[in-house]
N, C-alpha and C positions, 0 to 999 in steps of 0.2 A: 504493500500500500504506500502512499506518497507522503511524505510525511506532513501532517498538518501544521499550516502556516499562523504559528499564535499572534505574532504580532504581522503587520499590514503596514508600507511603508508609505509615508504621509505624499501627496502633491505639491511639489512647490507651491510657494503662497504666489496667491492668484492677487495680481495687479488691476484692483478693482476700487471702485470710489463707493464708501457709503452709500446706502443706494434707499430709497421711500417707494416703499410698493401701496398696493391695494388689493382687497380678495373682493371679488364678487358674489353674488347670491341667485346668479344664473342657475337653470336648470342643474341638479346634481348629478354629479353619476352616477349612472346605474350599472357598469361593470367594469372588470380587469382591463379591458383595454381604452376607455377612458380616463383614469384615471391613470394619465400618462403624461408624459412630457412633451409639448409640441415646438420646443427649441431644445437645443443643447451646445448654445456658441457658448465660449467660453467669457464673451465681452458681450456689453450691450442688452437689452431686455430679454428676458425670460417670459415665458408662459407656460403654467404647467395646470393640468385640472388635477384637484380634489375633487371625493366624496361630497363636496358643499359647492361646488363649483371653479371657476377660472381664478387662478392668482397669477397678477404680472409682478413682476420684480423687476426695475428698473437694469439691474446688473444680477450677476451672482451673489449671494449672502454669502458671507463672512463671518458675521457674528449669528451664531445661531442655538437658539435654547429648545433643548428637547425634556419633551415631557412621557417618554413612554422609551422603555428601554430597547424594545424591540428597531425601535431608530434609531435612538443612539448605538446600536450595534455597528447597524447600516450605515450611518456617517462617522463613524470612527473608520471605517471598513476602506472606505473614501477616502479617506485622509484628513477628515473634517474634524475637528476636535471644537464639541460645545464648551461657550462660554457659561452655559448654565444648564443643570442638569435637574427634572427630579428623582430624589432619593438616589445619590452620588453611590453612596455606602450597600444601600441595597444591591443597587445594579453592580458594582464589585463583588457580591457575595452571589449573585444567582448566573450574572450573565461576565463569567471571568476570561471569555475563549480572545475578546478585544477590551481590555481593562480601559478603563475609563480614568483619567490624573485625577488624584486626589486633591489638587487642587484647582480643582471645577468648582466653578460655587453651587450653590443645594438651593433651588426653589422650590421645595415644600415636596408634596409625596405625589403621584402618578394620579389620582383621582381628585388630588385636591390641592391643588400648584397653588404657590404665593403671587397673588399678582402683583403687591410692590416690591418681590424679591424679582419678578422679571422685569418690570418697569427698568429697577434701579440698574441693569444691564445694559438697558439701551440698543435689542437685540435689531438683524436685519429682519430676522423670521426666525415664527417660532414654528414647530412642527410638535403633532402629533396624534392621536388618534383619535376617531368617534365613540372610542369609550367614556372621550370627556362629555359631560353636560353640556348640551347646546347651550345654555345660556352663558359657560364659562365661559365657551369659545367666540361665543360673541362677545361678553368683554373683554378679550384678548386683542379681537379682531376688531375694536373700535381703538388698538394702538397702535398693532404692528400686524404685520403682515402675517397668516396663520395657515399650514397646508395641513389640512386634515384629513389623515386615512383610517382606512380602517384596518385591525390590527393584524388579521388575515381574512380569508374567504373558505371555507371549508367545499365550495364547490369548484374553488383552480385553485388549491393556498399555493402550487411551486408557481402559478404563473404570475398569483398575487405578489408574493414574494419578487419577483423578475419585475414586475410594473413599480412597486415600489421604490427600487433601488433606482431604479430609472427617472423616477420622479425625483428621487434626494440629489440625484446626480446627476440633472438637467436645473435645478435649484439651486447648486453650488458650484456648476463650472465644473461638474467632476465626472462627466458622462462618460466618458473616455476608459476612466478606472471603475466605473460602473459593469459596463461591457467586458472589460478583463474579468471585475469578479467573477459573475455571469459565466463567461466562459470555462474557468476555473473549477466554479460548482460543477456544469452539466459535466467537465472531466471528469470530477471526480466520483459523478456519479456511475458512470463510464466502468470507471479503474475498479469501485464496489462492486456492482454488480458483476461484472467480470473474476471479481478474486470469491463472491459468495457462489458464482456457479462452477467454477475450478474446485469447489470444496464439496460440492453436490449438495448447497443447498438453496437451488433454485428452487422459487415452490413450498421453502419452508415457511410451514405456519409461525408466527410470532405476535405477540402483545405488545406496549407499550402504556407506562401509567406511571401516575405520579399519585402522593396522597399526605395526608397530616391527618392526628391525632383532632379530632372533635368530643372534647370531651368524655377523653376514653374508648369511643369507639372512633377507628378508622375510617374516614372517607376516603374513596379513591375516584379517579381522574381517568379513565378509558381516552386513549388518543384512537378517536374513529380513522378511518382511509382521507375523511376531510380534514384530518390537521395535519400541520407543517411536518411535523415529524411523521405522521401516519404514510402523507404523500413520498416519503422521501422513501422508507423502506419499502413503498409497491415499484417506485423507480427500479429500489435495488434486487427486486426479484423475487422480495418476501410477499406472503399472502397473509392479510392482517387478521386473529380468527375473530375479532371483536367487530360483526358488523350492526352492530345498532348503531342510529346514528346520533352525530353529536350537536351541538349547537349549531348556527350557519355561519358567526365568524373565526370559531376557533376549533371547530369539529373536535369537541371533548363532551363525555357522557360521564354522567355519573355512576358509580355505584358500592356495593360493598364488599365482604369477602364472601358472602355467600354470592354474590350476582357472578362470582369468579367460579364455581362450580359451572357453569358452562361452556368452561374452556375446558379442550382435552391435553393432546400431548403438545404443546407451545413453546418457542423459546420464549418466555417473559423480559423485559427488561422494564427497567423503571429508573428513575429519574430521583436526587432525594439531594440532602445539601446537609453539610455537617453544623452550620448555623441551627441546624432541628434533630429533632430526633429521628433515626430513620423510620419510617412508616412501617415498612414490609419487614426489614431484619430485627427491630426492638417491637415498633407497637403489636406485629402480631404474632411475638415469638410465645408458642405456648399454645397458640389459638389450635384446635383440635383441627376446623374446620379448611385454615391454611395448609398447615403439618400435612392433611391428607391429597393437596392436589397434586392432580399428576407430574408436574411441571417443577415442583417442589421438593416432591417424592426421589425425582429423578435428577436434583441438581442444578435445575435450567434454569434457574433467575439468575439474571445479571444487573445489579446495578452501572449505568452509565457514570462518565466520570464526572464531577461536581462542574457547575458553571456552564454547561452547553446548558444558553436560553433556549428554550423549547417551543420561543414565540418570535426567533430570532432571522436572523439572514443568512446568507449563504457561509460567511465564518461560522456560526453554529452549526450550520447545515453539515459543512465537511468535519466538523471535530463530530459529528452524529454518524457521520459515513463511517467515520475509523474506527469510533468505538462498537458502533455496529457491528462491523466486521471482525474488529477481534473478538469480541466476545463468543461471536456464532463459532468461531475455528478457533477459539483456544483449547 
């Protein structure tokens, strides 16, 4: 396998004048491929549609505050480093594959940003997704310029994912390294898939799930065939056995450890972060009902390794291909 590229190397800084946009509240969009870029000069105005509609930017941004980590992955990825992040700390602890400098300044938490901690930035545009409150994002967007996505599609998330990165990277002058990354993932998907049917396991069944302690009982997180990481192992040749489906932008279902007596013989993997406790190896060690499934019985859980965002970009994507991979053929 190739080896995964942890850190991403930046773009020369782009020779560009502060620049005063405006977003519009034209018709929205309504799929992956509007919600795209229709410039990508590196000088001179931009036009890119959001989920909310058309934003021009006079020039590319520069200064730019993200409010959802799944972006800021994407523009670190770019070479973009925000001047204001929310939950700095957090996104260090879940999403570690493209670290974020610890001296970014912190405007308040994913669902509920500071708006004089952004004000006081003085950003070009802010970015990020329609899991914000429409009404935040309209006072956002009565200061600065705001591209709102949405955080996946569970009915394209690889193509979502593609149209996003294309948006952050027609917004910033960085199309260019957009298109590299781009290219790089569908490699790697390539290079997966190729080394899990060299092992014969084209075809194999497998799970993925993430979960936390609620009050002593476990909830878990089903990643259906419509989430990012669901779509990424049908790429690589796995059959996913968990077909209920999941929400429409993040294709995840709920359930518990009984709803996992439905699965048979699976490679399991899950997802967990040492910041908590593990779900699967602490919260339900003991549990009868675990202990007995097939998949358990015989070994086949794998935890992934800590910090691949699981709502992320193509650098999550390929640290998800590797660990995939070895885990099936260790």
């Amino acid at each position: 396998m190739r080896r995964l590229r942890l850190t991403l190397p930046a773009l020369a800084a782009l020779a560009v004048a502060s620049l005063a946009a405006c977003g519009t509240t034209e018709a929205p969009a309504t799929d992956t491929e509007e919600a795209s870029a229709s410039s990508s000069a590196g000088e001179g105005p931009v036009t890119v549609t959001d989920e909310r509609g058309e934003v021009t930017l006079d020039a590319p941004a520069e200064r730019v505050v993200s409010l959802e980590w799944g972006l800021t992955e994407n523009l670190l990825a770019l070479g973009v480093e925000p001047i204001g992040q929310a939950d700095p700390e957090g996104y260090n602890t879940w999403a570690q594959v493209v670290p974020i400098d610890e001296s970014v300044a912190d405007v308040g938490f994913r669902g509920e940003p500071s708006l004089d901690a952004i004000a006081a930035l003085k950003p070009d545009l802010v970015v990020t997704t329609t899991d914000l409150p429409e009404n935040v994002l309209d006072q956002i967007a009565e200061s600065f310029p705001v591209i709102a996505l949405r955080g996946s599609d569970a009915s394209d998330p690889l193509g979502y994912m593609r149209s996003t990165l294309e948006t952050l990277g027609a917004a910033t002058g960085t199309s260019d390294e957009a298109d590299r990354l781009i290219a790089d993932f569908d490699a790697a998907l390539e290079e997966g898939a190729a080394a899990l049917a060299d092992a014969g396991l084209e075809g194999a069944p497998f799970t993925m799930a993430d979960g936390w302690d609620n009050n002593g009982v476990i909830s878990i997180r089903m990643f259906t065939p419509g989430s990012y990481l669901g779509a990424i192992a049908a790429e690589l040749g796995l059959e996913n056995a968990w077909t209920e489906e999941g929400d429409a932008d993040y294709g995840l279902a709920s359930t518990d450890v009984e709803g996992l007596t439905s699965l048979g013989d699976v490679h399991f993997l899950y997802a967990a972060n040492d910041s908590e406790a593990d779900p699967f190896a602490e919260g339900l060690a003991g549990n009868a009902i675990w202990e007995q499934l097939p998949f358990v019985t015989a070994g086949d859980v794998h935890r992934i390794p800590d910090g691949i965002w699981m709502f992320g970009g193509p650098a999550s994507g390929e640290a998800f291909i590797d660990a995939t991979v070895a885990a099936l053929t260790e």
